[in-house]
C-alpha positions as CSV (number, residue, x, y, z in Angstrom):
1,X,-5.9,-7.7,20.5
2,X,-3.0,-9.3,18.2
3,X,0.2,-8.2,19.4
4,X,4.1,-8.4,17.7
5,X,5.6,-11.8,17.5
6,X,8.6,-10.7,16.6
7,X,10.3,-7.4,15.0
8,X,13.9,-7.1,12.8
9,X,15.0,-4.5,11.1
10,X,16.7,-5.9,7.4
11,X,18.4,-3.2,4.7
12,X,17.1,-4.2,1.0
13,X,20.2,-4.0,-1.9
14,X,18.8,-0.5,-2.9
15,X,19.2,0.9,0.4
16,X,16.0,0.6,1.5
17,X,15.4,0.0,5.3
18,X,13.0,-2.5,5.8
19,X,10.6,-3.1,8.8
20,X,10.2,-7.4,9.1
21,X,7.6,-7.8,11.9
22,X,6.0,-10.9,13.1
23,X,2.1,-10.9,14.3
24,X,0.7,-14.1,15.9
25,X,-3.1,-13.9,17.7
26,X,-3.1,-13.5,21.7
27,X,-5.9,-15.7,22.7
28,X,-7.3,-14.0,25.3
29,X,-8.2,-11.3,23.7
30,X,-12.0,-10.2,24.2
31,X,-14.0,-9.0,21.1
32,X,-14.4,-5.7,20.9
33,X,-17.5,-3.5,19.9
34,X,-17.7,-1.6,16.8
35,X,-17.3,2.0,18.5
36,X,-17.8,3.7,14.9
37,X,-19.3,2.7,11.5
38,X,-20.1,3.6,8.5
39,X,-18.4,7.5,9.4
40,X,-17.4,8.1,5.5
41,X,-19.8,5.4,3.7
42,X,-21.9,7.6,1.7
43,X,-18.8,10.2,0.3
44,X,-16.6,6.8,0.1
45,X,-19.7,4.9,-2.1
46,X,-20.6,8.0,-4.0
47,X,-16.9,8.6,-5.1
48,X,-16.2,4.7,-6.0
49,X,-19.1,4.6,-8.0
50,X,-18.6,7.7,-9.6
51,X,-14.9,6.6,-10.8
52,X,-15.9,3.3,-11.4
53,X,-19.4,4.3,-13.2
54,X,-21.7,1.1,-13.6
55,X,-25.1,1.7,-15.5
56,X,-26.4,-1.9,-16.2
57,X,-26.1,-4.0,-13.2
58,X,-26.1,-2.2,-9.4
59,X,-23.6,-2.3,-7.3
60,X,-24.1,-4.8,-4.7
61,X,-22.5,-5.2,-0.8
62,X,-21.5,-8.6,1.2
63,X,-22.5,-7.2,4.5
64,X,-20.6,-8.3,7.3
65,X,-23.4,-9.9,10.4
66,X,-20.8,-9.9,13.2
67,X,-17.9,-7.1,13.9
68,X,-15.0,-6.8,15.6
69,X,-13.3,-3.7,16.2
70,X,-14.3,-2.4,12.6
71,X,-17.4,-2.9,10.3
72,X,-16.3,-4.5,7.1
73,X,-18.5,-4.7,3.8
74,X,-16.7,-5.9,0.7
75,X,-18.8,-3.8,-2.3
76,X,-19.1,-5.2,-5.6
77,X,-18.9,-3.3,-8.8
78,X,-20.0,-5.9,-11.7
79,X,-18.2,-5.6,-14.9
80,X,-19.6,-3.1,-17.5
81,X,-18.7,-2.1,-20.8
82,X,-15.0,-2.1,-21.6
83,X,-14.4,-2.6,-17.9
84,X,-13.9,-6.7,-17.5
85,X,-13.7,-7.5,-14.4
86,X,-15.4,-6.5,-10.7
87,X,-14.1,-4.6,-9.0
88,X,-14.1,-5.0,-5.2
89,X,-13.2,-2.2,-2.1
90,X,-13.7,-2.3,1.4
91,X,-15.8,0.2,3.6
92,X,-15.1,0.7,7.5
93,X,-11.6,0.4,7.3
94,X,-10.9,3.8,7.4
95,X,-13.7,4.9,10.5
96,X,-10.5,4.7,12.7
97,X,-7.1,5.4,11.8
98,X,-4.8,3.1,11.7
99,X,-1.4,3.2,14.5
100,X,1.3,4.8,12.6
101,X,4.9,4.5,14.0
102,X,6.2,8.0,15.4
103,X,8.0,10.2,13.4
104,X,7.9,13.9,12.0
105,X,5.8,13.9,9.3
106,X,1.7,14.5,9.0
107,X,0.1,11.0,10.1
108,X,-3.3,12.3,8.6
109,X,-2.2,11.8,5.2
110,X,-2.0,8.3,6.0
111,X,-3.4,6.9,8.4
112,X,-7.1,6.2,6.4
113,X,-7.1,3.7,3.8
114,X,-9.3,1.3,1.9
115,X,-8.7,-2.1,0.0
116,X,-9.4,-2.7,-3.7
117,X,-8.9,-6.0,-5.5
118,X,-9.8,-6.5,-9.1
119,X,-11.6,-9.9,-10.6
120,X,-12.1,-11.4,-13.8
121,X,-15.7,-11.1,-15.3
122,X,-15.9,-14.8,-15.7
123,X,-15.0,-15.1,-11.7
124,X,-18.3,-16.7,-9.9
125,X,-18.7,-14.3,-7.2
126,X,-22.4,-14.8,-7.1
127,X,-24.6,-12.3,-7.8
128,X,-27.2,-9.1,-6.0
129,X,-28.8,-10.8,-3.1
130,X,-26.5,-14.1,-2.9
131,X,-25.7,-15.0,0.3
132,X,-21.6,-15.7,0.4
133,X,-21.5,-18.8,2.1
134,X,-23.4,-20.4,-1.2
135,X,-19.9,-19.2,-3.0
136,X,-17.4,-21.9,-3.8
137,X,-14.2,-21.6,-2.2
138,X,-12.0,-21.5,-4.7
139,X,-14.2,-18.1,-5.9
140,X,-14.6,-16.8,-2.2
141,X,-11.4,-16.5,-1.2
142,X,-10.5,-12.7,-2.1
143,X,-13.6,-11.7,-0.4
144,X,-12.4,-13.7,2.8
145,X,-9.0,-12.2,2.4
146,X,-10.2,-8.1,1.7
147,X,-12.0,-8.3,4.9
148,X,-9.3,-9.5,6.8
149,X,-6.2,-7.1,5.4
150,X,-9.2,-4.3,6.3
151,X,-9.7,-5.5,9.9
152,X,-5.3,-6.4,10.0
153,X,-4.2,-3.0,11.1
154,X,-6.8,-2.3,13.7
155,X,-6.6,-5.8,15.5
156,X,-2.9,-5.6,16.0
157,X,-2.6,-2.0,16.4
158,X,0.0,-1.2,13.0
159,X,-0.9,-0.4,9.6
160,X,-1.0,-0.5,5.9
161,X,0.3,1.3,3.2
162,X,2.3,1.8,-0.1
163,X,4.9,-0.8,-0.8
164,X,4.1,-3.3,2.7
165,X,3.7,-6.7,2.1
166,X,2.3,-9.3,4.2
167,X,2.9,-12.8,3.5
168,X,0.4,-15.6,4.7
169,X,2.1,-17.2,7.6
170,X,6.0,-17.9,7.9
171,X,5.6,-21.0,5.2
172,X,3.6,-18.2,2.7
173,X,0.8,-20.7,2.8
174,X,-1.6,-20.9,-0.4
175,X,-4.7,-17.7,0.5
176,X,-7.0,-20.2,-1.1
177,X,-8.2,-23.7,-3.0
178,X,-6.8,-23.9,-6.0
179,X,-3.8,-21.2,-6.2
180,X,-0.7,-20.8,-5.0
181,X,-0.3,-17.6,-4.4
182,X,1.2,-16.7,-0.4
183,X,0.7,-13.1,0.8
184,X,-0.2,-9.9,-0.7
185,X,2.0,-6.1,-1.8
186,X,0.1,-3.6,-1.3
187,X,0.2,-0.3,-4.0
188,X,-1.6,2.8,-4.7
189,X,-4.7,1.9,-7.3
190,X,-3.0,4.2,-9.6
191,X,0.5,3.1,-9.4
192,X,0.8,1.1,-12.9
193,X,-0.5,4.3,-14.9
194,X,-4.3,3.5,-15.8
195,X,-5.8,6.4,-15.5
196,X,-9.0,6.4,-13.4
197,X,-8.7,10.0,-12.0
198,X,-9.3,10.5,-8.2
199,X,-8.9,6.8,-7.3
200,X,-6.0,6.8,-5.2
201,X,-7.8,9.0,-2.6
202,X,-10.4,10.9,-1.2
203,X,-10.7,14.2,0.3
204,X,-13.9,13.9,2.8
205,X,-15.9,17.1,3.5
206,X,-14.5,17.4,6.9
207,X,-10.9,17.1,5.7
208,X,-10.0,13.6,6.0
209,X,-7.8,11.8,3.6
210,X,-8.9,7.9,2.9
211,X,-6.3,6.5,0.6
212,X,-7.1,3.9,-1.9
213,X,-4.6,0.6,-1.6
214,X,-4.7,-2.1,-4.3
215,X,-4.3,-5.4,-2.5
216,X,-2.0,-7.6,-5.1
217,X,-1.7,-11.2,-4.1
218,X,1.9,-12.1,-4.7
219,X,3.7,-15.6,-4.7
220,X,6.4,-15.9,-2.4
221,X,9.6,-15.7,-4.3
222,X,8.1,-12.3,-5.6
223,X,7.6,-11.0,-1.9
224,X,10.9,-12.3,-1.3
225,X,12.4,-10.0,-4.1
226,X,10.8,-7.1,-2.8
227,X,12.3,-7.5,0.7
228,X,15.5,-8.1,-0.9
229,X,16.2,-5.9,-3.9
230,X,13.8,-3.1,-2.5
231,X,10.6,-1.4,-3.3
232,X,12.0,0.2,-6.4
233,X,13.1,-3.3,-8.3
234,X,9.6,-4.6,-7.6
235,X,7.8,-1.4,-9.4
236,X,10.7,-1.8,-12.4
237,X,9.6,-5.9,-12.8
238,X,6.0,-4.5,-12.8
239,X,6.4,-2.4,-15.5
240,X,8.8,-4.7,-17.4
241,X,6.0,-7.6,-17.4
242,X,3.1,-5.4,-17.6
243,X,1.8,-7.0,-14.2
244,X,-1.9,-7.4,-14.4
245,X,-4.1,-5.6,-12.5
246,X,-7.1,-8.3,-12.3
247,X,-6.6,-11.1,-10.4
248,X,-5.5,-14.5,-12.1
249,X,-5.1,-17.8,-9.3
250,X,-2.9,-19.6,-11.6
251,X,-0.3,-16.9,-13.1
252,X,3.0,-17.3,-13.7
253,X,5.7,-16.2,-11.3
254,X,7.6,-13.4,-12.3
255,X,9.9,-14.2,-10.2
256,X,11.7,-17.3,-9.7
Protein backbone atom coordinates (compact mmCIF):
# COMPACT_ATOMS: atom_id res chain seq x y z
CA UNK A 1 0.00 0.00 0.00
CA UNK A 2 1.19 3.76 -0.58
CA UNK A 3 1.74 5.41 2.55
CA UNK A 4 2.31 9.45 3.60
CA UNK A 5 5.55 10.95 2.62
CA UNK A 6 5.18 13.68 4.37
CA UNK A 7 2.15 15.86 6.03
CA UNK A 8 1.95 20.03 6.89
CA UNK A 9 -0.65 21.76 7.81
CA UNK A 10 -0.56 25.46 5.69
CA UNK A 11 -3.46 28.37 6.31
CA UNK A 12 -4.60 29.85 2.67
CA UNK A 13 -5.13 34.03 2.79
CA UNK A 14 -8.99 33.42 3.12
CA UNK A 15 -8.62 31.56 6.20
CA UNK A 16 -8.74 28.41 4.91
CA UNK A 17 -6.89 25.52 6.59
CA UNK A 18 -5.20 23.49 4.30
CA UNK A 19 -4.15 19.80 4.49
CA UNK A 20 -0.46 19.54 2.19
CA UNK A 21 0.32 15.78 2.32
CA UNK A 22 3.00 13.96 0.52
CA UNK A 23 2.42 10.25 -1.00
CA UNK A 24 5.42 8.32 -2.39
CA UNK A 25 4.90 4.33 -3.35
CA UNK A 26 6.26 1.65 -0.61
CA UNK A 27 7.75 -0.97 -2.79
CA UNK A 28 7.05 -3.82 -0.99
CA UNK A 29 3.69 -3.60 -1.16
CA UNK A 30 1.93 -6.96 -2.51
CA UNK A 31 -1.08 -6.53 -4.98
CA UNK A 32 -4.04 -6.95 -3.67
CA UNK A 33 -7.29 -8.75 -4.98
CA UNK A 34 -10.29 -6.95 -6.04
CA UNK A 35 -12.54 -8.01 -2.88
CA UNK A 36 -15.63 -6.19 -4.55
CA UNK A 37 -16.75 -5.06 -8.09
CA UNK A 38 -19.00 -3.81 -10.05
CA UNK A 39 -21.43 -3.25 -6.46
CA UNK A 40 -23.29 -0.05 -8.04
CA UNK A 41 -22.46 -0.55 -11.90
CA UNK A 42 -25.80 -1.00 -13.29
CA UNK A 43 -27.78 2.05 -11.06
CA UNK A 44 -24.30 4.12 -11.69
CA UNK A 45 -24.51 3.28 -15.85
CA UNK A 46 -28.24 3.61 -15.99
CA UNK A 47 -28.11 7.09 -14.25
CA UNK A 48 -24.95 8.45 -16.37
CA UNK A 49 -26.62 7.56 -19.32
CA UNK A 50 -29.77 8.77 -18.49
CA UNK A 51 -28.32 12.45 -17.70
CA UNK A 52 -26.03 12.27 -20.34
CA UNK A 53 -28.65 10.67 -22.97
CA UNK A 54 -26.80 9.45 -26.19
CA UNK A 55 -29.06 8.01 -29.02
CA UNK A 56 -26.69 7.73 -32.14
CA UNK A 57 -23.49 6.13 -31.16
CA UNK A 58 -23.49 3.53 -27.81
CA UNK A 59 -21.67 4.09 -25.07
CA UNK A 60 -18.62 2.24 -24.97
CA UNK A 61 -16.14 0.87 -21.81
CA UNK A 62 -12.09 0.57 -21.71
CA UNK A 63 -12.15 -2.41 -19.51
CA UNK A 64 -9.45 -2.73 -17.17
CA UNK A 65 -7.58 -6.68 -17.65
CA UNK A 66 -5.69 -6.55 -14.41
CA UNK A 67 -6.89 -4.91 -10.84
CA UNK A 68 -5.55 -3.84 -7.92
CA UNK A 69 -7.43 -3.16 -4.93
CA UNK A 70 -10.39 -1.70 -7.16
CA UNK A 71 -11.88 -2.51 -10.68
CA UNK A 72 -11.57 0.50 -12.90
CA UNK A 73 -13.45 0.95 -16.29
CA UNK A 74 -13.21 4.46 -17.87
CA UNK A 75 -16.84 4.60 -19.91
CA UNK A 76 -17.15 6.59 -22.88
CA UNK A 77 -20.06 8.69 -23.82
CA UNK A 78 -19.43 9.91 -27.64
CA UNK A 79 -20.53 13.31 -28.45
CA UNK A 80 -24.23 13.81 -29.65
CA UNK A 81 -26.18 16.55 -30.70
CA UNK A 82 -25.49 19.81 -29.04
CA UNK A 83 -23.31 17.97 -26.61
CA UNK A 84 -19.49 18.31 -28.22
CA UNK A 85 -17.37 16.55 -26.58
CA UNK A 86 -17.14 12.75 -24.66
CA UNK A 87 -17.65 12.56 -21.88
CA UNK A 88 -15.72 10.17 -19.65
CA UNK A 89 -16.54 8.68 -15.70
CA UNK A 90 -15.12 6.04 -13.85
CA UNK A 91 -16.94 2.84 -12.33
CA UNK A 92 -15.44 0.81 -9.28
CA UNK A 93 -14.23 3.72 -7.52
CA UNK A 94 -16.94 3.90 -5.27
CA UNK A 95 -17.35 -0.33 -4.36
CA UNK A 96 -15.27 0.74 -1.19
CA UNK A 97 -15.30 3.92 0.54
CA UNK A 98 -12.69 5.82 0.61
CA UNK A 99 -10.60 6.62 4.43
CA UNK A 100 -12.00 9.77 5.61
CA UNK A 101 -10.05 11.68 8.34
CA UNK A 102 -12.11 11.51 11.79
CA UNK A 103 -14.32 14.01 12.75
CA UNK A 104 -18.04 14.64 13.70
CA UNK A 105 -19.84 14.73 10.76
CA UNK A 106 -21.68 11.83 8.50
CA UNK A 107 -18.76 10.09 6.47
CA UNK A 108 -21.45 8.37 4.27
CA UNK A 109 -22.16 11.46 2.41
CA UNK A 110 -18.82 11.33 1.27
CA UNK A 111 -16.94 8.83 1.30
CA UNK A 112 -18.26 7.35 -2.51
CA UNK A 113 -17.27 9.10 -5.39
CA UNK A 114 -16.62 8.81 -9.14
CA UNK A 115 -14.41 10.71 -11.69
CA UNK A 116 -15.66 12.62 -14.73
CA UNK A 117 -13.49 14.30 -17.35
CA UNK A 118 -14.83 16.08 -20.39
CA UNK A 119 -13.05 15.84 -24.11
CA UNK A 120 -13.39 17.59 -27.25
CA UNK A 121 -15.30 15.80 -30.10
CA UNK A 122 -12.33 16.09 -32.37
CA UNK A 123 -10.10 14.26 -29.51
CA UNK A 124 -8.91 10.71 -31.05
CA UNK A 125 -9.95 8.50 -28.35
CA UNK A 126 -10.57 5.65 -30.68
CA UNK A 127 -13.70 4.31 -31.10
CA UNK A 128 -16.38 0.95 -29.82
CA UNK A 129 -14.16 -2.07 -29.84
CA UNK A 130 -10.62 -0.18 -30.00
CA UNK A 131 -8.24 -1.63 -27.94
CA UNK A 132 -6.40 1.48 -25.93
CA UNK A 133 -2.98 0.59 -26.39
CA UNK A 134 -3.58 1.39 -30.36
CA UNK A 135 -4.36 5.18 -28.89
CA UNK A 136 -1.66 7.72 -29.33
CA UNK A 137 -0.22 9.15 -26.34
CA UNK A 138 -0.76 12.36 -26.61
CA UNK A 139 -4.81 11.32 -26.85
CA UNK A 140 -4.48 8.50 -24.09
CA UNK A 141 -3.41 10.27 -21.45
CA UNK A 142 -6.74 11.35 -19.52
CA UNK A 143 -7.76 7.84 -19.80
CA UNK A 144 -4.39 6.80 -18.13
CA UNK A 145 -4.84 9.50 -15.56
CA UNK A 146 -8.95 8.87 -14.63
CA UNK A 147 -7.93 5.46 -13.72
CA UNK A 148 -5.34 6.30 -11.56
CA UNK A 149 -7.10 9.42 -9.47
CA UNK A 150 -10.00 6.37 -9.15
CA UNK A 151 -7.58 3.79 -7.75
CA UNK A 152 -5.46 7.13 -5.62
CA UNK A 153 -7.54 7.03 -2.57
CA UNK A 154 -7.85 3.39 -2.05
CA UNK A 155 -3.98 2.51 -2.57
CA UNK A 156 -2.87 5.06 -0.07
CA UNK A 157 -5.69 4.76 2.25
CA UNK A 158 -7.10 8.93 1.99
CA UNK A 159 -9.48 10.39 -0.22
CA UNK A 160 -11.04 12.67 -2.76
CA UNK A 161 -13.27 15.25 -2.74
CA UNK A 162 -14.58 18.94 -3.45
CA UNK A 163 -11.83 21.52 -3.76
CA UNK A 164 -8.45 18.80 -3.19
CA UNK A 165 -5.90 19.05 -5.59
CA UNK A 166 -3.18 16.78 -6.44
CA UNK A 167 -0.30 17.92 -8.29
CA UNK A 168 1.82 15.37 -10.42
CA UNK A 169 4.94 14.98 -8.44
CA UNK A 170 6.78 17.72 -6.35
CA UNK A 171 8.20 19.37 -9.94
CA UNK A 172 4.15 19.36 -11.21
CA UNK A 173 5.47 17.23 -14.03
CA UNK A 174 3.64 17.57 -17.55
CA UNK A 175 0.29 14.37 -17.15
CA UNK A 176 1.16 13.76 -20.78
CA UNK A 177 2.97 14.34 -24.45
CA UNK A 178 2.29 17.33 -25.66
CA UNK A 179 0.77 19.65 -22.65
CA UNK A 180 1.85 21.15 -19.92
CA UNK A 181 -0.56 20.92 -17.59
CA UNK A 182 0.84 19.36 -13.77
CA UNK A 183 -1.84 18.06 -11.46
CA UNK A 184 -5.53 18.11 -11.25
CA UNK A 185 -8.62 20.30 -8.77
CA UNK A 186 -11.09 18.36 -8.20
CA UNK A 187 -15.05 20.03 -8.18
CA UNK A 188 -18.55 18.82 -8.08
CA UNK A 189 -19.78 18.24 -12.00
CA UNK A 190 -22.19 20.91 -11.31
CA UNK A 191 -20.18 23.52 -9.69
CA UNK A 192 -19.89 26.10 -12.78
CA UNK A 193 -23.81 26.17 -13.15
CA UNK A 194 -24.62 23.98 -16.30
CA UNK A 195 -27.43 22.38 -15.53
CA UNK A 196 -27.48 18.61 -15.98
CA UNK A 197 -29.89 17.72 -13.13
CA UNK A 198 -28.86 14.80 -10.82
CA UNK A 199 -25.22 14.70 -11.90
CA UNK A 200 -23.41 15.61 -8.93
CA UNK A 201 -24.74 12.37 -7.17
CA UNK A 202 -26.51 9.37 -6.78
CA UNK A 203 -28.75 8.04 -4.30
CA UNK A 204 -28.38 4.00 -4.74
CA UNK A 205 -31.46 1.81 -3.76
CA UNK A 206 -29.79 0.71 -0.71
CA UNK A 207 -29.05 4.20 0.43
CA UNK A 208 -25.66 4.92 -0.54
CA UNK A 209 -24.49 8.26 -1.76
CA UNK A 210 -21.78 8.08 -4.85
CA UNK A 211 -20.83 11.70 -5.52
CA UNK A 212 -19.89 12.81 -8.99
CA UNK A 213 -16.15 14.66 -8.99
CA UNK A 214 -15.01 16.58 -12.16
CA UNK A 215 -11.37 15.91 -12.48
CA UNK A 216 -9.87 19.44 -13.87
CA UNK A 217 -6.36 19.23 -14.98
CA UNK A 218 -4.74 22.46 -13.74
CA UNK A 219 -1.24 23.99 -14.48
CA UNK A 220 0.84 24.57 -11.61
CA UNK A 221 0.73 28.29 -10.89
CA UNK A 222 -3.15 27.74 -10.77
CA UNK A 223 -2.77 24.88 -8.08
CA UNK A 224 -0.50 27.09 -6.46
CA UNK A 225 -3.19 29.90 -6.21
CA UNK A 226 -5.60 27.69 -4.83
CA UNK A 227 -3.31 26.64 -1.93
CA UNK A 228 -2.51 30.11 -1.41
CA UNK A 229 -5.50 32.38 -1.75
CA UNK A 230 -8.00 29.54 -0.84
CA UNK A 231 -10.70 27.51 -2.32
CA UNK A 232 -12.99 30.50 -2.63
CA UNK A 233 -10.48 32.74 -5.02
CA UNK A 234 -10.08 29.71 -7.23
CA UNK A 235 -14.17 29.34 -7.80
CA UNK A 236 -14.25 33.48 -8.26
CA UNK A 237 -11.26 33.13 -11.21
CA UNK A 238 -13.49 30.38 -12.58
CA UNK A 239 -16.31 32.23 -12.93
CA UNK A 240 -14.45 35.49 -13.98
CA UNK A 241 -12.81 33.45 -17.07
CA UNK A 242 -15.58 31.23 -17.76
CA UNK A 243 -13.15 28.17 -17.21
CA UNK A 244 -13.99 25.56 -19.65
CA UNK A 245 -15.35 22.48 -18.83
CA UNK A 246 -13.86 20.27 -21.81
CA UNK A 247 -10.55 19.56 -21.72
CA UNK A 248 -8.00 21.76 -23.92
CA UNK A 249 -3.87 20.40 -23.62
CA UNK A 250 -2.72 23.70 -24.75
CA UNK A 251 -4.79 26.46 -22.77
CA UNK A 252 -3.78 29.44 -21.51
CA UNK A 253 -2.96 29.77 -17.79
CA UNK A 254 -5.19 31.79 -15.89
CA UNK A 255 -2.87 32.20 -13.65
CA UNK A 256 0.51 33.42 -13.92
Amino acid sequence: MGFILNRKKKVSKDGTKVDVIGYSDDDNRKWEPVTESGRYLEELTEHVNRVFPCKQEKPYVFHEILSDIVHIDVNVIPPEGNRHYYVLWTSGMSDLPMTLPDGDYDKSAYERAELFMFLPEDWKLGGLGEAAEKIQEEYYWPIRWIKYLARFPHEYKTWLGEGHTLPNGEDYDPLGEGTSLGGFFFLPVLELGEVYPGVDSLICKDGTRINFLWAIPMYREEIEYKLEEGYEAILNLFFRVAFPRVIDPKRRKYVE
